[in-house]
PyMOL Python script that loads the backbone (N, CA, C, O; Angstrom):
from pymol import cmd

cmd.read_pdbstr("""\
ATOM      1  N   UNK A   1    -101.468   7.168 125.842  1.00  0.00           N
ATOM      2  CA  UNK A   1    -101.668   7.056 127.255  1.00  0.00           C
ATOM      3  C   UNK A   1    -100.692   7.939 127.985  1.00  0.00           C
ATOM      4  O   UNK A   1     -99.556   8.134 127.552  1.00  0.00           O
ATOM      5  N   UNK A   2    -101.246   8.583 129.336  1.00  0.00           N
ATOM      6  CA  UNK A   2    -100.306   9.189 129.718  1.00  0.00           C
ATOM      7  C   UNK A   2     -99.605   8.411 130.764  1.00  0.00           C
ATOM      8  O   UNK A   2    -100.076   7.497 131.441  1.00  0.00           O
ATOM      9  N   UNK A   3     -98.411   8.906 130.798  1.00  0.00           N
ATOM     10  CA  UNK A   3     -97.477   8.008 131.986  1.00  0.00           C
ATOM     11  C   UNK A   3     -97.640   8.510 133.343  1.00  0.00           C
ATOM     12  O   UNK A   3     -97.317   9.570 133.879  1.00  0.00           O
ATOM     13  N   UNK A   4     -98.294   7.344 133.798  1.00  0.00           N
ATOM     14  CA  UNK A   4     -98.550   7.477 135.298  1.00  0.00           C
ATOM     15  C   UNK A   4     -97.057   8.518 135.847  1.00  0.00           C
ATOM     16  O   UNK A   4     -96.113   8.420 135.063  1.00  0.00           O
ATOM     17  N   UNK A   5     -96.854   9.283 136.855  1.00  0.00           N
ATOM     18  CA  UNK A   5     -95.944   9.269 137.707  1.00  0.00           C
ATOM     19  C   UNK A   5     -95.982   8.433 139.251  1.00  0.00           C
ATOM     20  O   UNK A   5     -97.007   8.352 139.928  1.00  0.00           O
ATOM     21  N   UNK A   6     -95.324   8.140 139.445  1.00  0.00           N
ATOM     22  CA  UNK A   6     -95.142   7.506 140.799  1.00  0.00           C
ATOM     23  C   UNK A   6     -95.449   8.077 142.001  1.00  0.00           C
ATOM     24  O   UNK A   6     -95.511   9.218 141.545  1.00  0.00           O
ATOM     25  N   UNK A   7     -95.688   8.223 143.137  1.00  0.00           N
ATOM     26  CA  UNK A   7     -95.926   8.834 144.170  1.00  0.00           C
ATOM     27  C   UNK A   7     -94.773   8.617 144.626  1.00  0.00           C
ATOM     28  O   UNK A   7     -94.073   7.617 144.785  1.00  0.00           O
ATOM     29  N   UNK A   8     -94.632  10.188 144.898  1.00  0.00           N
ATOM     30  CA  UNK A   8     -93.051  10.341 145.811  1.00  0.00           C
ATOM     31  C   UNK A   8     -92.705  10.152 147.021  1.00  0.00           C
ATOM     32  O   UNK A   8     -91.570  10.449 147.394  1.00  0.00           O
ATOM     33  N   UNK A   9     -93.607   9.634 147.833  1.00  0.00           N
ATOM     34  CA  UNK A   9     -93.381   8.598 148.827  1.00  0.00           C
ATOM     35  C   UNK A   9     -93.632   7.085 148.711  1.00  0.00           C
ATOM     36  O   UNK A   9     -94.357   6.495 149.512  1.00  0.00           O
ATOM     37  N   UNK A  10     -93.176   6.640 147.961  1.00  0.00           N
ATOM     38  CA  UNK A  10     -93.198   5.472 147.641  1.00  0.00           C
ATOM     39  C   UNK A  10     -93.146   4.352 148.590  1.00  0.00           C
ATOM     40  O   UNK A  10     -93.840   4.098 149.574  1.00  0.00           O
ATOM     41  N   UNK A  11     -91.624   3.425 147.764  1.00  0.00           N
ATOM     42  CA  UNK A  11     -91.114   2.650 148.933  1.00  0.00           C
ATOM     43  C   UNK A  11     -90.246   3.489 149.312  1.00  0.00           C
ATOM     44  O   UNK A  11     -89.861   2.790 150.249  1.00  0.00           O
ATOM     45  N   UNK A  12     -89.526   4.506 149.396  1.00  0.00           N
ATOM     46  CA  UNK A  12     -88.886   5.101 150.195  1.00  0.00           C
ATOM     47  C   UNK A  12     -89.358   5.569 151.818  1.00  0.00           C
ATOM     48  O   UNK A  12     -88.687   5.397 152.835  1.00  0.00           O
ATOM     49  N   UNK A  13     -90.539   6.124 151.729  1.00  0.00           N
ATOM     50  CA  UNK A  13     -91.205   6.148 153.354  1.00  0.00           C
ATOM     51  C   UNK A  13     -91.230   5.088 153.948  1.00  0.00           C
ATOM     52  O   UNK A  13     -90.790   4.970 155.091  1.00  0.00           O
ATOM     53  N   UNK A  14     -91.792   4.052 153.220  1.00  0.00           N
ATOM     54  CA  UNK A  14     -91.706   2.549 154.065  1.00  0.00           C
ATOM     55  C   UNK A  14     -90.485   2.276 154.479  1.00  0.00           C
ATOM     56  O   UNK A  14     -90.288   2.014 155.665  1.00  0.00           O
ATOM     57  N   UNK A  15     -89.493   2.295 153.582  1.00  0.00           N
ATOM     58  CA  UNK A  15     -88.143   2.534 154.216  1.00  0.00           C
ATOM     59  C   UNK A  15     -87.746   3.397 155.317  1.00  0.00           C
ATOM     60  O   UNK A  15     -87.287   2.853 156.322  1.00  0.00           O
ATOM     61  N   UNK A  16     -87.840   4.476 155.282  1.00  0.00           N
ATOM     62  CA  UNK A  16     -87.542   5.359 156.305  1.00  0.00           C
ATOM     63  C   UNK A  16     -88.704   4.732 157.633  1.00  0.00           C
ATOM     64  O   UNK A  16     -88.365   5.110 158.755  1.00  0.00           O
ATOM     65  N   UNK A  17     -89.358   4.279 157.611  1.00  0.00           N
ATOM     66  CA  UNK A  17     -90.524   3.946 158.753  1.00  0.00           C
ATOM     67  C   UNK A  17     -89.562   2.702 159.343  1.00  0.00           C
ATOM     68  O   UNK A  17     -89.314   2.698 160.549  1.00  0.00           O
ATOM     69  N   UNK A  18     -89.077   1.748 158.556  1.00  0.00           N
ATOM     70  CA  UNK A  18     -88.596   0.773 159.031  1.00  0.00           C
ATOM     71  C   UNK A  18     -87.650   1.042 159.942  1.00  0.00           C
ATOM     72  O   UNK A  18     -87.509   0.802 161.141  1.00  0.00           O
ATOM     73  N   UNK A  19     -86.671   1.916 158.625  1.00  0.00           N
ATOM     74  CA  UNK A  19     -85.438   2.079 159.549  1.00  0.00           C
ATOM     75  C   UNK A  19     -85.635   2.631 160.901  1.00  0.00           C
ATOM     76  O   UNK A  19     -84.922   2.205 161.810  1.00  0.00           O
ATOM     77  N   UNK A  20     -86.387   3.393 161.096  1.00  0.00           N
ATOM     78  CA  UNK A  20     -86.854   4.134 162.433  1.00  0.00           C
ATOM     79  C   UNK A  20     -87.153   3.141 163.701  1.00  0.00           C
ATOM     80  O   UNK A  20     -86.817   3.008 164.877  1.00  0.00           O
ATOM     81  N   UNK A  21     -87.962   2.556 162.760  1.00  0.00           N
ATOM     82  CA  UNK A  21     -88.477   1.458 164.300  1.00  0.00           C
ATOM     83  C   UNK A  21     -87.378   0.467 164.376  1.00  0.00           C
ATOM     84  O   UNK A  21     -87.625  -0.304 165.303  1.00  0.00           O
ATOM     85  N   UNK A  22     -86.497   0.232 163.905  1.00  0.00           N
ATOM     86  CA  UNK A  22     -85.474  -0.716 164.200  1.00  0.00           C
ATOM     87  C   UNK A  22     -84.682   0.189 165.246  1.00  0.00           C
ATOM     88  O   UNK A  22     -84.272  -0.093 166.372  1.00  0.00           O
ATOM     89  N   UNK A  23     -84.597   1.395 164.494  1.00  0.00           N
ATOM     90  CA  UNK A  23     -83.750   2.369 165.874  1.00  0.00           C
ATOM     91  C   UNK A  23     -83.817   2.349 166.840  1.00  0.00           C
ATOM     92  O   UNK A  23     -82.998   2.152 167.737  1.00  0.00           O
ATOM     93  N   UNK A  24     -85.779   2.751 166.787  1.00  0.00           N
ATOM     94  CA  UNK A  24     -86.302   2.980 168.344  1.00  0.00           C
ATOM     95  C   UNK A  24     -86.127   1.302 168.692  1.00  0.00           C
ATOM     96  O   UNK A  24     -86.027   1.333 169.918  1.00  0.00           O
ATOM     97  N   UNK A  25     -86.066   0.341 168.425  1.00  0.00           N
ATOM     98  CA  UNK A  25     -85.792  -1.099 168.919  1.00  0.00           C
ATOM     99  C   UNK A  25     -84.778  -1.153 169.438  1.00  0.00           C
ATOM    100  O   UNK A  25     -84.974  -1.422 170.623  1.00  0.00           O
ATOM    101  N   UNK A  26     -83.360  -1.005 169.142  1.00  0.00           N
ATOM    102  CA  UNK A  26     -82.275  -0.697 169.369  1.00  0.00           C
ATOM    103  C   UNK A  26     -81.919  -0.294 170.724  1.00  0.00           C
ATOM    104  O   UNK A  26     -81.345  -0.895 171.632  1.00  0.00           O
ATOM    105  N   UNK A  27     -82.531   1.178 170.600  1.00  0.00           N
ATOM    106  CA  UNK A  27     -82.572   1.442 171.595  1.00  0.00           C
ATOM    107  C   UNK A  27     -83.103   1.367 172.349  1.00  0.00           C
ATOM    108  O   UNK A  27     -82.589   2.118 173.177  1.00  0.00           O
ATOM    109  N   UNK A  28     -84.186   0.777 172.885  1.00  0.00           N
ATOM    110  CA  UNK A  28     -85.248   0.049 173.801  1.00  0.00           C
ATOM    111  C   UNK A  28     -84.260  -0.799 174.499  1.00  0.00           C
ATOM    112  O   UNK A  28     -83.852  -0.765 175.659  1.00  0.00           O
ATOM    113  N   UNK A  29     -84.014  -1.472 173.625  1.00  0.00           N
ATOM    114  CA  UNK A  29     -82.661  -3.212 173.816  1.00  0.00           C
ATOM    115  C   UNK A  29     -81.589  -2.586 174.564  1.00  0.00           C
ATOM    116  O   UNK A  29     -80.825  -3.216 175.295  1.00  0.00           O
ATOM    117  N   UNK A  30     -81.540  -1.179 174.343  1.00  0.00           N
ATOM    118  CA  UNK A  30     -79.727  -0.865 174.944  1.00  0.00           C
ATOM    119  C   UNK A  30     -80.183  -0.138 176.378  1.00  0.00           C
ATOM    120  O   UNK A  30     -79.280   0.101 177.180  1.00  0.00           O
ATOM    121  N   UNK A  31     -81.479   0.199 176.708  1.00  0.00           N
ATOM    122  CA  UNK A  31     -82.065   0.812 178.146  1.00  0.00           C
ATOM    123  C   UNK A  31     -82.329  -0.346 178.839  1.00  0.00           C
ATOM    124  O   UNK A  31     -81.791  -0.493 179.936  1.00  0.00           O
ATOM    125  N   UNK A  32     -83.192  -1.351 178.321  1.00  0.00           N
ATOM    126  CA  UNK A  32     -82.816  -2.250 178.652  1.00  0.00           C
ATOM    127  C   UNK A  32     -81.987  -2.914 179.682  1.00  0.00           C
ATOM    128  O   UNK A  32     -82.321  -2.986 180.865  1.00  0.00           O
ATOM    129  N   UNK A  33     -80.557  -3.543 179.036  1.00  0.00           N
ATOM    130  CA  UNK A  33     -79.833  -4.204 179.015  1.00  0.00           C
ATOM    131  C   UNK A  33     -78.794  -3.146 180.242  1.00  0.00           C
ATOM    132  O   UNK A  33     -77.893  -3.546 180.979  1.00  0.00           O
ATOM    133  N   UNK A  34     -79.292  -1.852 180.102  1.00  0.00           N
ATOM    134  CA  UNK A  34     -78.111  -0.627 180.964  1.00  0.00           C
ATOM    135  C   UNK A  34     -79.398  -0.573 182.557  1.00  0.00           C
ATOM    136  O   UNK A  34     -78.910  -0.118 183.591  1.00  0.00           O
ATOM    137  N   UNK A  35     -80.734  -0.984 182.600  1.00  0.00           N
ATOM    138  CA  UNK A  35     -81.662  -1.241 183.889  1.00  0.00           C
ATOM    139  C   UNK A  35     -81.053  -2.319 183.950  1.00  0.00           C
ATOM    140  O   UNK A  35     -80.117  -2.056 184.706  1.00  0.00           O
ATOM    141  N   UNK A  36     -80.941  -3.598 183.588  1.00  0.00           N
ATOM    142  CA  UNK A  36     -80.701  -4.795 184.239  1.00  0.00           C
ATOM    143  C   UNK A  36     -79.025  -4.871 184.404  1.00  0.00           C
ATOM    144  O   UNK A  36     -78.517  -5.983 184.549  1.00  0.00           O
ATOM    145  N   UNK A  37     -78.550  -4.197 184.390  1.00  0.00           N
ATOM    146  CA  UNK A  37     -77.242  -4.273 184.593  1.00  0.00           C
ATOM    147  C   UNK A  37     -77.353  -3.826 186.264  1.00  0.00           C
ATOM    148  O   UNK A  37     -76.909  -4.377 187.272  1.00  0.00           O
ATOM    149  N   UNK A  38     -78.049  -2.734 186.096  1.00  0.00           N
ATOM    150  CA  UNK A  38     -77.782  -1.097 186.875  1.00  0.00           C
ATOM    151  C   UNK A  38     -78.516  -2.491 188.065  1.00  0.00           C
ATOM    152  O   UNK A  38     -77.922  -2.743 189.113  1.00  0.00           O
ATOM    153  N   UNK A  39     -79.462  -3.041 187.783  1.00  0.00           N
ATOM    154  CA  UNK A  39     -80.112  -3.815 188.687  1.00  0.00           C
ATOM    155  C   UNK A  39     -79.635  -5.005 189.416  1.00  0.00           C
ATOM    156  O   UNK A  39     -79.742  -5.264 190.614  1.00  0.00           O
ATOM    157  N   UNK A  40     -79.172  -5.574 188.610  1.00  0.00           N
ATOM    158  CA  UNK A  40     -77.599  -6.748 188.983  1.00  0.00           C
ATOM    159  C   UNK A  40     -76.770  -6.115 190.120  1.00  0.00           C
ATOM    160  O   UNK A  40     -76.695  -6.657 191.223  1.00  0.00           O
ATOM    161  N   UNK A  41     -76.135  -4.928 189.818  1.00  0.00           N
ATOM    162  CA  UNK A  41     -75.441  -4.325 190.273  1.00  0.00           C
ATOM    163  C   UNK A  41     -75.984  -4.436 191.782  1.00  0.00           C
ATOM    164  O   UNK A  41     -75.595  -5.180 192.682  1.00  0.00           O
ATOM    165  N   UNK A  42     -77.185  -3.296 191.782  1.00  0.00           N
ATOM    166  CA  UNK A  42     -78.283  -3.602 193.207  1.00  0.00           C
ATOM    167  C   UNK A  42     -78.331  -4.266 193.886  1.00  0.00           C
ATOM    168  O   UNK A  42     -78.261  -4.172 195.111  1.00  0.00           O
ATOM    169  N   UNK A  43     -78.514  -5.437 192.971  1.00  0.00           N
ATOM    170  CA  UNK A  43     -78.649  -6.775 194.447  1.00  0.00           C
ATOM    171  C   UNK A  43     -77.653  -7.681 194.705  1.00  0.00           C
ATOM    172  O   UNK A  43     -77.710  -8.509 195.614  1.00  0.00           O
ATOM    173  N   UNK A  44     -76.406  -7.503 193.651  1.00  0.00           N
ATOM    174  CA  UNK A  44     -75.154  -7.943 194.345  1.00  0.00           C
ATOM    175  C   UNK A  44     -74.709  -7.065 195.766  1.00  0.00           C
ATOM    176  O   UNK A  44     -73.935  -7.589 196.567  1.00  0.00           O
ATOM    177  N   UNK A  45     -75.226  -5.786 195.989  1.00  0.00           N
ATOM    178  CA  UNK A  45     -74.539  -5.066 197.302  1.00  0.00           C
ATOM    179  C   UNK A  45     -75.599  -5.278 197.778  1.00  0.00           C
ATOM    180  O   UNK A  45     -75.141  -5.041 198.896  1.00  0.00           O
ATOM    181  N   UNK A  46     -76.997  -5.596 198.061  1.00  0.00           N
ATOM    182  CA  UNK A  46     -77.958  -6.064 198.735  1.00  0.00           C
ATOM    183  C   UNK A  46     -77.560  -7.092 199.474  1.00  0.00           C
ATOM    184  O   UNK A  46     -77.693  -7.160 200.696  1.00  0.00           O
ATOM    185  N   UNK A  47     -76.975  -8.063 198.647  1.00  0.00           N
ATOM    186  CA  UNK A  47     -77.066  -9.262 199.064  1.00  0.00           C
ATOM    187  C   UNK A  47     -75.669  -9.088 200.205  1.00  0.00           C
ATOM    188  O   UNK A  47     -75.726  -9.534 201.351  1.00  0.00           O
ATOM    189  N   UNK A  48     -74.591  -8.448 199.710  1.00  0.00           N
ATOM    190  CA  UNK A  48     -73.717  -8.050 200.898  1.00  0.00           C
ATOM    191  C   UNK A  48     -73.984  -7.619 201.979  1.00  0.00           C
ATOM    192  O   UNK A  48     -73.620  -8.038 203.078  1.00  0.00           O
ATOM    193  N   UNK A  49     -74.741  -6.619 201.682  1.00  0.00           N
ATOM    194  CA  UNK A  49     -74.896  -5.992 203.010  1.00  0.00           C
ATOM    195  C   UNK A  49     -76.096  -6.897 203.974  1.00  0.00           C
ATOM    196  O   UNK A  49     -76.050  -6.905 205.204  1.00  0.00           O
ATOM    197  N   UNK A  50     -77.028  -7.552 203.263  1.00  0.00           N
ATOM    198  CA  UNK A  50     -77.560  -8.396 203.896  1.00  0.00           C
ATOM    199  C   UNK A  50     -76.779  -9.423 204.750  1.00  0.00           C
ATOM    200  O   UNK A  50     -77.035  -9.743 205.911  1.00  0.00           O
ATOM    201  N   UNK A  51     -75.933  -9.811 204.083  1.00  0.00           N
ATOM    202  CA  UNK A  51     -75.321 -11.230 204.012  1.00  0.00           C
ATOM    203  C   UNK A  51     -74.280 -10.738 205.909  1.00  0.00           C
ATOM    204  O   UNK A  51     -74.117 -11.352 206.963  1.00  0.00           O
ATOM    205  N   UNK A  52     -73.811  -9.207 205.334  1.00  0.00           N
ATOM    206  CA  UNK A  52     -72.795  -8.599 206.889  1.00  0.00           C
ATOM    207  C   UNK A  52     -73.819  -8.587 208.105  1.00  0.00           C
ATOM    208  O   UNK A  52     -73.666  -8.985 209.259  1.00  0.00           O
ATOM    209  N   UNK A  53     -74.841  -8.041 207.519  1.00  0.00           N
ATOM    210  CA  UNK A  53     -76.028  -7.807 208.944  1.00  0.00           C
ATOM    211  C   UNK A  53     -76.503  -9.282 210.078  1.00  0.00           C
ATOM    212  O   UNK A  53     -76.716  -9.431 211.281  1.00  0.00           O
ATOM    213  N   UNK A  54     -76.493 -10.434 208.446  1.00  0.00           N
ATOM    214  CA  UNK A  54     -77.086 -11.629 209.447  1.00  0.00           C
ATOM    215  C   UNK A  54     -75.764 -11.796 210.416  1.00  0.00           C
ATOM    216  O   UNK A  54     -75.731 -11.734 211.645  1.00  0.00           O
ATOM    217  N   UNK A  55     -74.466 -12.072 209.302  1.00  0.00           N
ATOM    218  CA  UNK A  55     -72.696 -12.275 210.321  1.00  0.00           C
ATOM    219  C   UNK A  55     -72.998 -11.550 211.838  1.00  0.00           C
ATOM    220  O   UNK A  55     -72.925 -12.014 212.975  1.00  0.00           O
ATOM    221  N   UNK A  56     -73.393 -10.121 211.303  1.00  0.00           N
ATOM    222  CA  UNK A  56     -73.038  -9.363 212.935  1.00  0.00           C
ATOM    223  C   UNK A  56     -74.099  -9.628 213.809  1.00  0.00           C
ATOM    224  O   UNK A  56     -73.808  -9.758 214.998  1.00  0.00           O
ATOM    225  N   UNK A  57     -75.550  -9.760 213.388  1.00  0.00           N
ATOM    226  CA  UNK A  57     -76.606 -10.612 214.314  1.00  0.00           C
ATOM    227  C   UNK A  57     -75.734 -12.012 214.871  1.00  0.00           C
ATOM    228  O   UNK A  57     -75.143 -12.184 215.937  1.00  0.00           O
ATOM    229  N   UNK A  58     -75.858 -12.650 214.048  1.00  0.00           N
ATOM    230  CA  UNK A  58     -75.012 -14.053 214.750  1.00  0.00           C
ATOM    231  C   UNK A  58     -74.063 -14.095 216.041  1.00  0.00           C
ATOM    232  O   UNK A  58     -73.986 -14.591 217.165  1.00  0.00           O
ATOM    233  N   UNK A  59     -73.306 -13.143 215.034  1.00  0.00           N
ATOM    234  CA  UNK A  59     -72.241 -12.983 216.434  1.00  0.00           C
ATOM    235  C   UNK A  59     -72.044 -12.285 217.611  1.00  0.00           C
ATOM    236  O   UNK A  59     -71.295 -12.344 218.586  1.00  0.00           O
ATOM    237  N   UNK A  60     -73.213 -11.416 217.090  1.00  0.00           N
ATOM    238  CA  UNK A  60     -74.037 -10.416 218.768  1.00  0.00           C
ATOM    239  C   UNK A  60     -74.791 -11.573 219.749  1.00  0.00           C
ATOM    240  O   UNK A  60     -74.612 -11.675 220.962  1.00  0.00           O
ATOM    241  N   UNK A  61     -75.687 -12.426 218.913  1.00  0.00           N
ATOM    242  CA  UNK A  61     -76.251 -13.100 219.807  1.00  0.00           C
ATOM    243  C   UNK A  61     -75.513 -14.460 220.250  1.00  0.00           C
ATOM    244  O   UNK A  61     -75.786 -15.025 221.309  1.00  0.00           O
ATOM    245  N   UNK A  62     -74.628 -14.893 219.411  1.00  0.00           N
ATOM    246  CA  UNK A  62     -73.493 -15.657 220.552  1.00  0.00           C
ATOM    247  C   UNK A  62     -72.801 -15.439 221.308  1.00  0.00           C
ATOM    248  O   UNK A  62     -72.341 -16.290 222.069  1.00  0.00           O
ATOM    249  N   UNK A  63     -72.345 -13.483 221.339  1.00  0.00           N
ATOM    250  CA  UNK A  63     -72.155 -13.080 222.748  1.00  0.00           C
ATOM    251  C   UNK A  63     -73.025 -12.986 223.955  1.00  0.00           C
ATOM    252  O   UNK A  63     -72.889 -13.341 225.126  1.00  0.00           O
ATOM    253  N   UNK A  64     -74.020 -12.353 223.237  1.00  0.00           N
ATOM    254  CA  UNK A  64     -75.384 -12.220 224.455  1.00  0.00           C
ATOM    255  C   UNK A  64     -75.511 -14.026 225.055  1.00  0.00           C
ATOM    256  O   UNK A  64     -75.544 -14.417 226.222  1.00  0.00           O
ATOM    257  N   UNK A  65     -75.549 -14.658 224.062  1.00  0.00           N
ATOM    258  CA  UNK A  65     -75.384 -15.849 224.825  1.00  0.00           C
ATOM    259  C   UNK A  65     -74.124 -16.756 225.743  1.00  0.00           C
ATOM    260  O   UNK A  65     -74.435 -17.753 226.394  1.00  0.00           O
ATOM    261  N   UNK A  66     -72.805 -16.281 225.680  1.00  0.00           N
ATOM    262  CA  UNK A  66     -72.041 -16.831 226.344  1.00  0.00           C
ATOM    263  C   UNK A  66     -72.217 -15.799 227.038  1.00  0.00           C
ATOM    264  O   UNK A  66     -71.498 -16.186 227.959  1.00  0.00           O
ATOM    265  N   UNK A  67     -72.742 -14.299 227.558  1.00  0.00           N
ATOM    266  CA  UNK A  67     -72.823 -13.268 228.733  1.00  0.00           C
ATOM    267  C   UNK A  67     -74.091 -13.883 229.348  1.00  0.00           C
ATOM    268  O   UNK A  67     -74.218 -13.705 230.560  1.00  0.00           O
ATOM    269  N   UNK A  68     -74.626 -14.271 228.994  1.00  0.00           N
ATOM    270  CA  UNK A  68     -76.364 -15.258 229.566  1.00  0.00           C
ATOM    271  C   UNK A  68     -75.929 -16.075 230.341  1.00  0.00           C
ATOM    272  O   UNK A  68     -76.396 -16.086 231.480  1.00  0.00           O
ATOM    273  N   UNK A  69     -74.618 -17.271 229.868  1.00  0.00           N
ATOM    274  CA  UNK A  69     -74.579 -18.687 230.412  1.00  0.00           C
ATOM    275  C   UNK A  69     -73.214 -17.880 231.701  1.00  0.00           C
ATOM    276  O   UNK A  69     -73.088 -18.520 232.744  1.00  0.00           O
ATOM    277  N   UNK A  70     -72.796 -17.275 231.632  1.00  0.00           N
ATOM    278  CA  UNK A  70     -71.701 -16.778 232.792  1.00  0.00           C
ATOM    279  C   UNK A  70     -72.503 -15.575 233.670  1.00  0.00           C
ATOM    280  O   UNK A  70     -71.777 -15.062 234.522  1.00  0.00           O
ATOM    281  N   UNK A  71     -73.665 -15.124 233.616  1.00  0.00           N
ATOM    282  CA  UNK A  71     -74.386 -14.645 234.849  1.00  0.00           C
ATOM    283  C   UNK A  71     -75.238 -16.046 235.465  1.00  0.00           C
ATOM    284  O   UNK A  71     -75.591 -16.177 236.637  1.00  0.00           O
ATOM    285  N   UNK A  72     -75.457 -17.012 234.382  1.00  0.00           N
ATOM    286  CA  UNK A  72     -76.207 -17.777 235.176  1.00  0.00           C
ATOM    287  C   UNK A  72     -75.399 -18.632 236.428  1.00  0.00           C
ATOM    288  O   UNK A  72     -75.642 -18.777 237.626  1.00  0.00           O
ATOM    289  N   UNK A  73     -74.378 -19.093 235.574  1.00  0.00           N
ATOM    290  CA  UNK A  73     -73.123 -19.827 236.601  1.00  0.00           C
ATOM    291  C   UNK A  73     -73.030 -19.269 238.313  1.00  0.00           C
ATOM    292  O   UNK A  73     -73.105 -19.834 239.404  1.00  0.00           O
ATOM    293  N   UNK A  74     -72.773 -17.493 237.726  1.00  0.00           N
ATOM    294  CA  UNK A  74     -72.648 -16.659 238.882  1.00  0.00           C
ATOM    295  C   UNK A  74     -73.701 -16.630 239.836  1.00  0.00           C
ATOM    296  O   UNK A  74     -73.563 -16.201 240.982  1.00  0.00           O
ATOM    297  N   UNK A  75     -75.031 -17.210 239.235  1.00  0.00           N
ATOM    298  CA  UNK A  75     -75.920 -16.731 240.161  1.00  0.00           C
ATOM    299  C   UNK A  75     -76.497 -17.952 240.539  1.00  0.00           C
ATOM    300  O   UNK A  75     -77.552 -17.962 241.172  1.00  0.00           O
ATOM    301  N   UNK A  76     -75.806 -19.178 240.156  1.00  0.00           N
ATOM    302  CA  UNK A  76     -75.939 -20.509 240.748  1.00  0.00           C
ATOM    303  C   UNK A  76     -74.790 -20.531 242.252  1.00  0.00           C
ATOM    304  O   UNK A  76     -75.034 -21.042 243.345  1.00  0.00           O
ATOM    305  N   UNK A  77     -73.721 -19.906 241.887  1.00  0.00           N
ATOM    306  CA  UNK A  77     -72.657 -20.105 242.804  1.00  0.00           C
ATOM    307  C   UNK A  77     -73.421 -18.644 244.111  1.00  0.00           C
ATOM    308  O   UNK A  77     -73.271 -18.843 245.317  1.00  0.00           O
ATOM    309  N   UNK A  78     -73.950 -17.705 243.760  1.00  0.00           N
ATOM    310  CA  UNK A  78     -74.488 -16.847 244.919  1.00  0.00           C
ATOM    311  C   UNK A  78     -74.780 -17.532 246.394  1.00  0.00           C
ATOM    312  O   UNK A  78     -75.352 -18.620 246.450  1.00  0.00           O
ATOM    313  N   UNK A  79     -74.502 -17.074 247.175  1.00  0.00           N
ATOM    314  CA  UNK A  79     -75.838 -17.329 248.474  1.00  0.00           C
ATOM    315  C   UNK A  79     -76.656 -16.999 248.353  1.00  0.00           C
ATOM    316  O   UNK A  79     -77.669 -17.695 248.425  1.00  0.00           O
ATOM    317  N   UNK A  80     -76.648 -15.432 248.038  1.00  0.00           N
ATOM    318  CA  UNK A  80     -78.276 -15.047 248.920  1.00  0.00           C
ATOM    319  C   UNK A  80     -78.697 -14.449 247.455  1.00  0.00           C
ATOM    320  O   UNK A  80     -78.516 -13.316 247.010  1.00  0.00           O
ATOM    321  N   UNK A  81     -79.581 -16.067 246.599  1.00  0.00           N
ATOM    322  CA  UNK A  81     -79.926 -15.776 245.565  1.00  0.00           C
ATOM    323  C   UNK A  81     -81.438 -15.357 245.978  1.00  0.00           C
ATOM    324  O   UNK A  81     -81.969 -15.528 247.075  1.00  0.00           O
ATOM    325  N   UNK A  82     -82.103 -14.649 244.589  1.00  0.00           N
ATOM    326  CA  UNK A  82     -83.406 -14.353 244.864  1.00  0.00           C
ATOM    327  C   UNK A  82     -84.092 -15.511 243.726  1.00  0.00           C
ATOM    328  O   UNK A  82     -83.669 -15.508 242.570  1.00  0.00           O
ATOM    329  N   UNK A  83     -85.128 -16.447 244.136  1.00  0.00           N
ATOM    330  CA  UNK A  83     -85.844 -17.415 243.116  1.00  0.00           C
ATOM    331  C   UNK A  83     -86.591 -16.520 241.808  1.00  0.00           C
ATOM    332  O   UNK A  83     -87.382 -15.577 241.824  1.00  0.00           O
ATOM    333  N   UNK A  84     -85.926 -17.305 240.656  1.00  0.00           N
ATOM    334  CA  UNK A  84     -86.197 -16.990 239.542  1.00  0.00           C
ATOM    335  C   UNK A  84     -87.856 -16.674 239.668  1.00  0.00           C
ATOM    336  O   UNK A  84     -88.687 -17.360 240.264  1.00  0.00           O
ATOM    337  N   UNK A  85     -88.097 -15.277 238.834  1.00  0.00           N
ATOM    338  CA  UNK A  85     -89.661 -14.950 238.425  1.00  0.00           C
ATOM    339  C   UNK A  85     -90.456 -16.111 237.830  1.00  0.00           C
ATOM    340  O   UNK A  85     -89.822 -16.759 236.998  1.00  0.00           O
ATOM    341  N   UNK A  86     -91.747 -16.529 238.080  1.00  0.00           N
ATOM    342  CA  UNK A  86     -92.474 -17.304 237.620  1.00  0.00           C
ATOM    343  C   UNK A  86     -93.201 -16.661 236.560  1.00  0.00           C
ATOM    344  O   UNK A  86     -93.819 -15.616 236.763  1.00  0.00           O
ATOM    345  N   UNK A  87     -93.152 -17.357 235.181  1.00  0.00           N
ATOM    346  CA  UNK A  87     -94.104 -16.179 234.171  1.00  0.00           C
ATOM    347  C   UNK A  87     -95.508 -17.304 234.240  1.00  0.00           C
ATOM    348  O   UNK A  87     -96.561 -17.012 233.673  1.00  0.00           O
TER     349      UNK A  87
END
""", "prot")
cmd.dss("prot")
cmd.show_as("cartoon", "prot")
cmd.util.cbc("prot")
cmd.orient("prot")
């Protein structure tokens, strides 16, 4: 009988196939993990700068409102007021 030879891609290609896709896995996992970082990152200064915008709204419109309640005073104490617009 003659002796078979083996095919020279044996289990060695299967090997090399494996190892490959574990790589490309690897690295999938490490792009990944470097977007959700990069993304974390994002909406921690989102959330700041959100968080400063409502502060300075707030405190614009509690000025506009104590400048509201001290023209009204003034224009209670007037004489020669003109009667508020009817909407």
């Amino acid at each position: 009988m003659k002796d078979r030879k083996m095919p020279f891609l044996g289990i060695g290609a299967a090997s090399i196939v494996l190892v490959l896709a574990m790589v490309c896995l690897a690295v999938f996992a490490a792009l990944t993990l470097s977007s959700a970082k990069g993304d974390h990152t994002l909406s921690k200064k989102n959330l700041e700068r959100t968080s400063a915008f409502y502060q300075a709204s707030n405190a614009a419109n509690e000025q506009v409102g104590a400048i509201d309640e001290r023209l009204w005073k003034l224009y209670r104490r007037s004489k020669d007021r003109i009667p508020p617009a009817r909407l």
